[in-house]
C-alpha positions as CSV (number, residue, x, y, z in Angstrom):
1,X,64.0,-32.5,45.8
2,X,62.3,-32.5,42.7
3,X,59.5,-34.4,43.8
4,X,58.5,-31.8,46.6
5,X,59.0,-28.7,44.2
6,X,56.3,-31.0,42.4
7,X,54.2,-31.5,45.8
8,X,54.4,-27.6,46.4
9,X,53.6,-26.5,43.3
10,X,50.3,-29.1,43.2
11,X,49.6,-27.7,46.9
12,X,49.4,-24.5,45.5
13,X,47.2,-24.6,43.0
14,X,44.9,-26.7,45.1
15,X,44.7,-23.5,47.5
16,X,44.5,-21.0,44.2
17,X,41.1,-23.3,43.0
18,X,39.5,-23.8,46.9
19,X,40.4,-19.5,47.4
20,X,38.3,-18.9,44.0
21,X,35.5,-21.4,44.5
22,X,35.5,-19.9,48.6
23,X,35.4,-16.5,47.0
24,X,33.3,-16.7,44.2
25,X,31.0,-18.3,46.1
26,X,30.9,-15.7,49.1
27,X,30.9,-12.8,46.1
28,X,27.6,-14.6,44.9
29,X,26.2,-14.5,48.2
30,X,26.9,-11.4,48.3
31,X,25.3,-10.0,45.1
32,X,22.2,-12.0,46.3
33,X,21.8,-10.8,49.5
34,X,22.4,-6.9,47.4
35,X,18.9,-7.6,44.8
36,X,17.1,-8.7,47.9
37,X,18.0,-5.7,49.9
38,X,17.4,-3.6,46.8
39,X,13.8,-4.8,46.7
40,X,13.3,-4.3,50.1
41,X,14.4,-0.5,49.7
42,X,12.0,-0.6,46.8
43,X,8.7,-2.3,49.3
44,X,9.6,0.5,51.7
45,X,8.7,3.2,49.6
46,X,5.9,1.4,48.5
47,X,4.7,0.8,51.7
48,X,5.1,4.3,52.4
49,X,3.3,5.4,49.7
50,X,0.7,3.0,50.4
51,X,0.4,4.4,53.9
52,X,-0.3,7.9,52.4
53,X,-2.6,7.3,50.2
54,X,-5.6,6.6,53.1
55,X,-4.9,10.5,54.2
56,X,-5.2,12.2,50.7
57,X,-8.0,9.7,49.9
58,X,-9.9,11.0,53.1
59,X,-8.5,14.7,52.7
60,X,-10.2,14.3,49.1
61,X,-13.5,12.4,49.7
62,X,-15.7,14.9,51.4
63,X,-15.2,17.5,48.6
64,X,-15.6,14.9,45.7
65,X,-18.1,12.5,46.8
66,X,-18.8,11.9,42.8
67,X,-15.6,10.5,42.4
68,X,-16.5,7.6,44.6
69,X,-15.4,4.8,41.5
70,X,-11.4,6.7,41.9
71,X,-11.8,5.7,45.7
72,X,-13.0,1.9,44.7
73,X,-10.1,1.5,42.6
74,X,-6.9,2.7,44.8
75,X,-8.6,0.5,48.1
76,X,-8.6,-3.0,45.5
77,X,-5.4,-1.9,44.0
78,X,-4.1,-1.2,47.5
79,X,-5.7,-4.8,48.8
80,X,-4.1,-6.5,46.0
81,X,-0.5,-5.6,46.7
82,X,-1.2,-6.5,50.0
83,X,-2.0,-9.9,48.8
84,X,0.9,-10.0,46.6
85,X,3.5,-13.0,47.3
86,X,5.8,-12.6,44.5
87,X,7.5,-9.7,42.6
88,X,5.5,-10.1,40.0
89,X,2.5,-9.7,41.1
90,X,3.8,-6.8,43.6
91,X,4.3,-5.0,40.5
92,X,0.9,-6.0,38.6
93,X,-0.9,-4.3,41.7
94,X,1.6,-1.7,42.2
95,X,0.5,-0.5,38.3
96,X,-3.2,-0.7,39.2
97,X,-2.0,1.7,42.6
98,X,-0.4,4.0,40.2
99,X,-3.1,4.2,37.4
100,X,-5.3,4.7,40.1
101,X,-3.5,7.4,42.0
102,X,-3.1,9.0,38.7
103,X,-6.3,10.0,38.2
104,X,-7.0,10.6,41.7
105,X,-4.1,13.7,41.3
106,X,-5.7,14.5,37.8
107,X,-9.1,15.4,40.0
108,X,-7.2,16.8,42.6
109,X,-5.9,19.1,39.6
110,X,-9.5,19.7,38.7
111,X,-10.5,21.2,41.2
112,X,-9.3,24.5,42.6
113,X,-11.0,24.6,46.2
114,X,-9.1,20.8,46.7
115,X,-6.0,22.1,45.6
116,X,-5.3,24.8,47.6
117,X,-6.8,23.0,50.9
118,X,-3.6,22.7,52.8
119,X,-3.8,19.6,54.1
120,X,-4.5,17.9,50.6
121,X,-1.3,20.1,49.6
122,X,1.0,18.8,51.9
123,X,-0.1,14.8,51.2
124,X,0.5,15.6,47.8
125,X,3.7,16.9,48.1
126,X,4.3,14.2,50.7
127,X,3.6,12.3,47.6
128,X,5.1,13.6,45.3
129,X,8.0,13.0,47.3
130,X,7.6,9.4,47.7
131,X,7.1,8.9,43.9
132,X,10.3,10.5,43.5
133,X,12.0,7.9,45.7
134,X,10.2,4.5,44.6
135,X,11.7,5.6,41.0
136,X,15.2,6.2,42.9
137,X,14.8,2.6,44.5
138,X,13.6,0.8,41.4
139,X,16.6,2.4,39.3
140,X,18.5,1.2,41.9
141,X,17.2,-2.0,42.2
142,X,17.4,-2.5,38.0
143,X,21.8,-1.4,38.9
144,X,22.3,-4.4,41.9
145,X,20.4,-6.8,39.2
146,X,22.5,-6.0,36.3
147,X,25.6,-6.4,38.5
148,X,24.1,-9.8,40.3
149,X,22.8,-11.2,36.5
150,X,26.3,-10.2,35.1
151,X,28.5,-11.7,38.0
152,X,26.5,-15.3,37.1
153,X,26.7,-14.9,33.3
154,X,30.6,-14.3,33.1
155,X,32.9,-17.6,32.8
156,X,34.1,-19.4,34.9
157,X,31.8,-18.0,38.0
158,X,28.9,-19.1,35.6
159,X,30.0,-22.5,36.6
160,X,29.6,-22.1,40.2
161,X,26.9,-20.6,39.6
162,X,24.9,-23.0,38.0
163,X,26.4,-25.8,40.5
164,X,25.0,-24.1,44.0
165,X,22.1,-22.3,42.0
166,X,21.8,-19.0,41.6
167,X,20.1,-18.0,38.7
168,X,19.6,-14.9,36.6
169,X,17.0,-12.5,38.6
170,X,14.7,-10.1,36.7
171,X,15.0,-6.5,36.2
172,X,11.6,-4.3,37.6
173,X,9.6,-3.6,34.6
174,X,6.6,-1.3,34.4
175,X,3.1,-2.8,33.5
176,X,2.5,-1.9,29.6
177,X,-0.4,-0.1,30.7
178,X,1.9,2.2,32.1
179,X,3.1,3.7,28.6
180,X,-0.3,5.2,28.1
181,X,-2.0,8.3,30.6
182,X,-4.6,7.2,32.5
183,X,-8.2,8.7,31.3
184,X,-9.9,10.9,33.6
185,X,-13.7,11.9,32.5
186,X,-14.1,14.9,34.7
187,X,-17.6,15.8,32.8
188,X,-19.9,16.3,35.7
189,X,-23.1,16.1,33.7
190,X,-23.3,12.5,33.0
C-alpha cells in the first residue's frame, strides 16, 4: 500500500513539472508572438505615414519649388526604410523620415498661402493624426516588451527560457538625434 501512495505521489509531481514546462513554454510563445504583433501595429502606422507623405510632398512642391533639398531628403529617408531588414535599421530610417518631415511642416508653417490651402490642411491633419498613433503603437510596443523581457528574466521560466531560446528583445528607442529640433533656414535670400 505504501509503495503505491509512493508511485502516486511521484506520478504527480511528474504531471505538476510536464503542466509547467507545457505551460511556460506555451506562455512564452505567447509573449513572442505579442512583441511581434506589437511591431507590426507599429510598421502599419508607419507605412501609413509613409503612404502620406507622397501627397503633402506633391500638395507642397509647386508652391515651394526652393525647398527642393526637404523633398531629396524625405524620398532617401523614405527609400531607406524601405530597405530596412531589421528593427534597427527600421528605426535609423524612420529618424531620418521624421527629421525630414519635420522641417517639411516647419515650411509648411512658413508659409501662410500653403497653410491655408485645403488640401495641404487636411494631409497634415491626416498627419498629424498618424504621428499621434505611431507614438500610441511604439508605447505599446515598449509595454508587450517589458512584459515578454520580464516573463524570461524571472526564475525558474528563465530556465526554459534559455533552454528553447528565447532571448531578451529590445525596447524601441528614438535616434539621439531625435533630442534636438531639426534646423530649418527659411532665409530666402541666400
Amino acid at each position: 500500500m505504501k509503495k503505491n501512495v509512493w508511485l502516486v505521489v511521484a506520478a504527480a509531481i511528474i504531471l505538476i513539472g510536464i503542466w509547467f514546462f507545457w505551460g511556460s513554454y506555451n506562455k512564452l510563445v505567447t509573449k513572442s508572438e505579442q512583441v511581434d504583433n506589437a511591431w507590426a501595429q507599429v510598421e502599419t502606422q508607419y507605412q501609413r505615414r509613409y503612404d502620406l507623405i507622397p501627397n503633402l510632398v506633391s500638395s507642397v512642391k509647386g508652391v515651394l519649388t526652393q525647398e527642393q533639398t526637404v523633398f531629396g531628403e524625405l524620398a532617401r529617408a523614405r527609400e531607406n526604410y524601405s530597405g530596412a531588414k531589421t528593427v534597427g535599421e527600421k528605426v535609423a530610417a524612420t529618424s531620418e523620415v521624421e527629421g525630414a518631415l519635420s522641417r517639411l511642416l516647419v515650411i509648411v508653417e512658413a508659409y501662410p498661402d500653403l497653410k491655408s490651402n485645403e488640401t495641404v490642411q487636411t494631409l497634415m491633419a491626416q498627419l498629424e493624426g498618424t504621428e499621434n498613433r505611431v507614438s500610441v503603437e511604439r508605447a505599446r510596443f515598449n509595454e508587450v516588451i517589458k512584459d515578454y523581457n520580464l516573463s524570461i528574466k524571472r526564475f525558474p521560466t528563465n530556465i526554459l527560457a534559455r533552454m528553447y531560446g528565447f532571448f531578451e528583445k529590445s525596447y524601441f528607442e528614438s535616434a539621439l538625434e531625435a533630442v534636438n529640433a531639426p534646423q530649418v533656414n527659411l532665409d530666402l535670400t541666400k
